[in-house]
N, C-alpha and C positions, 0 to 999 in steps of 0.2 A: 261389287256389291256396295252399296248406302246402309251405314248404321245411321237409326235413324234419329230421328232430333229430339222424337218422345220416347227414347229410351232410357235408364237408367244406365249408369258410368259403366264401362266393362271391361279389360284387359282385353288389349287385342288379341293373344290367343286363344284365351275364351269363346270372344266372339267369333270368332272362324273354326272352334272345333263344333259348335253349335249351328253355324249356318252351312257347313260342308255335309257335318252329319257321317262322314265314312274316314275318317281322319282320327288319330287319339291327339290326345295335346300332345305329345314327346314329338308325334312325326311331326306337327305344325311348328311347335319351336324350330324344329331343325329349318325349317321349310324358311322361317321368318329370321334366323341365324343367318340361312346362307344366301339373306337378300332376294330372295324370292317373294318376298311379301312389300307390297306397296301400300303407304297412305298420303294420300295425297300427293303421289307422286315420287313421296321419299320413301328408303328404306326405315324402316325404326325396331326399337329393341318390342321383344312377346309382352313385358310389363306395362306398356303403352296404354294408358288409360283413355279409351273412347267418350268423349263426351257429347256427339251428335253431329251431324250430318256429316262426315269423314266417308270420303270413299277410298275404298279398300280393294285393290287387287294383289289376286293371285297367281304366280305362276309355278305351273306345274313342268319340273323339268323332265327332260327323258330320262326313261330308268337306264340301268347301266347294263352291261354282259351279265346275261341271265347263268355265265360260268367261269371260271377261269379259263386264261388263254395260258397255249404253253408258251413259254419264254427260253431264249439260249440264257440259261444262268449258270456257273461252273458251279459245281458241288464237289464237297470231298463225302465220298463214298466209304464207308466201311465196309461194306458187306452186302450184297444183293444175289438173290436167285428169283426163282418164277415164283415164291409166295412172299416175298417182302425186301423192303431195303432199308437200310440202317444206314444214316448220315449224318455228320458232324455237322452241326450247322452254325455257322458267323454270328456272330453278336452283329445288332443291327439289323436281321432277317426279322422278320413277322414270318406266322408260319404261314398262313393260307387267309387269303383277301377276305373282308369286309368292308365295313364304314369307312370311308375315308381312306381305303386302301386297295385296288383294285390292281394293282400287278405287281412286280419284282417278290415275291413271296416264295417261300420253299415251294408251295402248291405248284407255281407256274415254271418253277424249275425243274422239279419231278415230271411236272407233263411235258418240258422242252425232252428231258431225258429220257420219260417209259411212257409208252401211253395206258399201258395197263394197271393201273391202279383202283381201287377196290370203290363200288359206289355207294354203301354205305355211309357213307359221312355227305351225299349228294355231290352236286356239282360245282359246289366254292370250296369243300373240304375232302374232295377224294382223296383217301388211303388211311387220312389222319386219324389215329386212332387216340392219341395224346399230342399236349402241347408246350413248351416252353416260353417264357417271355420273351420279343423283339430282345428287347437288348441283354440279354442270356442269351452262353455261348453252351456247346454242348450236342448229344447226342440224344437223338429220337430212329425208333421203329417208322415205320410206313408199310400199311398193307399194300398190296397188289390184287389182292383178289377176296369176297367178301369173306369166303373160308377162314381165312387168316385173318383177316380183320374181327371177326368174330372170337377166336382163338384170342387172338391178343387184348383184345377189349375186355374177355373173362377174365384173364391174367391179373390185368389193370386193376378189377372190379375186387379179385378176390384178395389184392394187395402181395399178388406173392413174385411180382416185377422187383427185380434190385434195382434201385433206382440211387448212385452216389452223386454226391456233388463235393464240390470246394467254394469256398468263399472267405475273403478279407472283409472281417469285421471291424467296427471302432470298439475301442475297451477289453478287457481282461476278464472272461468269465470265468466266474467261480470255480474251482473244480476241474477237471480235464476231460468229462465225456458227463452228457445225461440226457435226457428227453425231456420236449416240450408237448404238452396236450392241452390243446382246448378244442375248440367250436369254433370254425373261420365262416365268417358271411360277409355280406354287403354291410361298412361301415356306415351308421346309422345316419349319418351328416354328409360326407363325401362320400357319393355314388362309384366315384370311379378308384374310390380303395377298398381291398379288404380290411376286414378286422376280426379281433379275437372276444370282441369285446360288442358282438352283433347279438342281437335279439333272437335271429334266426340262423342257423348254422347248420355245416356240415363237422361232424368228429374229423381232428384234425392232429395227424404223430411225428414230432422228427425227431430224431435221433443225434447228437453231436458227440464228434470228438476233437481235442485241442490238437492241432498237427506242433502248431509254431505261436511262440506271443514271443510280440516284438512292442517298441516304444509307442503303447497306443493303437496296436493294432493287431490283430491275431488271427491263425488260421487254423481255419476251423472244415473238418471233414463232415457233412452231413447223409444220413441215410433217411431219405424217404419211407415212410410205415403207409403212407395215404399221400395222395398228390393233388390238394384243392389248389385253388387258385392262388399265387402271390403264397403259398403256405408260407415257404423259408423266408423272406421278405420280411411277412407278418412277425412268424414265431420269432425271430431274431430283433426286428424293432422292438418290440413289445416288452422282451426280456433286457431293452435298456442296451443291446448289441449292434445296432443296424448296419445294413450293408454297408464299404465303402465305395460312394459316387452313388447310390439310390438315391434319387430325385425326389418317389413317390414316400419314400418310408422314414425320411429324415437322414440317411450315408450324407448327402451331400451337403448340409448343412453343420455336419461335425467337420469340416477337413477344413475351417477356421483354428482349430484346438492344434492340427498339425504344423508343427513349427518347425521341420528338418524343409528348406525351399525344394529341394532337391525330388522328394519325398509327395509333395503338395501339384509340383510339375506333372510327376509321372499319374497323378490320382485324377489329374486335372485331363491328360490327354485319354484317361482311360475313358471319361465321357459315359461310364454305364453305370451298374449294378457288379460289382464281383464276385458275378456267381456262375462259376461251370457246371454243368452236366455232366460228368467226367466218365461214369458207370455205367450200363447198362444189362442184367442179364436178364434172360426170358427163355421160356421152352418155345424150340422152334414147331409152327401149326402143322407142319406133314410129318416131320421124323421124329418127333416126340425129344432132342435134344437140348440140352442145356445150352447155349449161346450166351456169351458174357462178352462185352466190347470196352475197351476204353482209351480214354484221349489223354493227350497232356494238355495242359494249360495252355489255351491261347498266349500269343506273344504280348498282349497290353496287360494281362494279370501275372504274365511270368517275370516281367520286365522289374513289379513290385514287388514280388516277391524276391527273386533275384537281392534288388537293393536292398531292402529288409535285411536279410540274413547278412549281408556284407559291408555294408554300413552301419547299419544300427546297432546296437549292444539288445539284449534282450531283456522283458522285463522281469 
């Protein structure tokens, strides 16, 4: 396509959501991000201001697996029968493929393992009924069959899932146990964080207790009331706590303040967020049973803790 010479100035994504006509501007950025979009032969950024006769191609790439594949992925298993499984899952896992992620995910590992899992959630999210972040380690349900999925979705919905976790926080709060609430949404400026502090929101509960405070750093037991997105993340940045090693929430940007080497090593090869899943209970969907599961500490947050309590003095 020719923009043309008697037009006025116009960003090049503009102009292509305008002249395609079936496109929003978010798919075209993507489109013009991943060099699929030509002017004059070159790639160029969406902000690209057209001033006349520029010709413009498009190309449209093929879409991808209209599903997940299964995959041989090893999983550690807690607990499975014909209406669900329960699995500890790796820090580092994504749970189930989207954008920019189309295999190695719990999803393709559950399908390398059962193929019967629940359709509900469709064909990139079968069984899932909740989710934890990639780099969150920890324990999830998975339905099998939509019964269950159903069942366990209510559970979710009605908040009455035990949901525990552990994390290494920076700082010393206040107190030994309390609750944070607000309203977690899309942060008003960065799209791709939450916030407590959004316009538009979901009610949002957590629960803490002090396990352990050490030089700068403490561990803190948390109970989920509600499970938004990024919750503990948020409600712990926010209160001035952030994770340690969180990228997105400010962790990794305090482990300058840590001055044991030793200490800064072990934070440094932890590479994530230090937050486990650790808890789990739920009524199971056929027998009407109470089920409660739980994990210890992955070895990269045990490892700190470990030296914490054994090196360091306490605060």
């Amino acid at each position: 396509m020719i923009f043309s010479d008697d037009s006025k100035p116009e960003r090049l994504d503009s102009f292509i959501v305008r002249s395609v006509g079936t496109m929003t501007r978010s798919a075209v950025q993507k489109l013009i991000e991943g060099r699929h979009v030509a002017v004059a032969g070159a790639p160029q950024k969406p902000s690209l201001r057209l001033k006349g006769g520029e010709r413009i191609e498009v190309f449209i790439p093929q879409p991808g697996a209209a599903e997940a594949a299964a995959e041989d992925i090893p999983l550690e298993i807690l607990y499975e029968d014909g209406d669900l499984v329960v699995v500890n899952k790796t820090a580092g896992m994504v749970v189930h493929p989207g954008a920019g992620t189309s295999g190695g995910t719990l999803v393709n590992a559950l399908l390398g393992h059962c193929e019967d899992l629940s359709g509900i959630g469709g064909t990139m999210r079968p069984g899932i009924v909740h989710r934890i972040d990639k780099d969150t380690s920890g324990i999830l349900v998975v339905a099998k069959n939509d019964r269950a999925h159903n069942s366990l979705a209510h559970q979710f919905k009605e908040h009455t899932i035990k949901r525990v976790y552990l994390a290494l926080v920076h700082g010393s709060p206040k107190g030994d146990k309390g609750k944070i609430e607000s309203v977690i949404g899309r942060h008003p400026v960065d799209r791709k964080r939450m916030s407590g502090k959004a316009r538009r929101g979901k009610h949002a509960v957590t629960h803490w207790q002090v396990i352990g405070r050490f030089s700068g750093i403490t561990l803190v037991r948390l109970r989920l009331e509600t499970g938004r997105t990024h919750q503990i993340r948020v409600h712990l940045s926010e209160a001035g706590y952030p994770l340690v090693g969180d990228k997105v929430y400010g962790g990794s940007g305090r482990i300058a303040s840590v001055t044991d080497p030793l200490l800064k090593g072990l934070i440094k090869e932890l590479d994530r967020q230090a937050l486990h899943a650790k808890t789990l209970g739920f009524i199971h969907p056929s027998t009407g049973e109470y089920l409660e599961f739980d994990t210890e500490l992955p070895p990269d947050m045990a490892r700190i803790v470990e030296y914490l309590e054994n090196a360091l003095p306490s605060s």
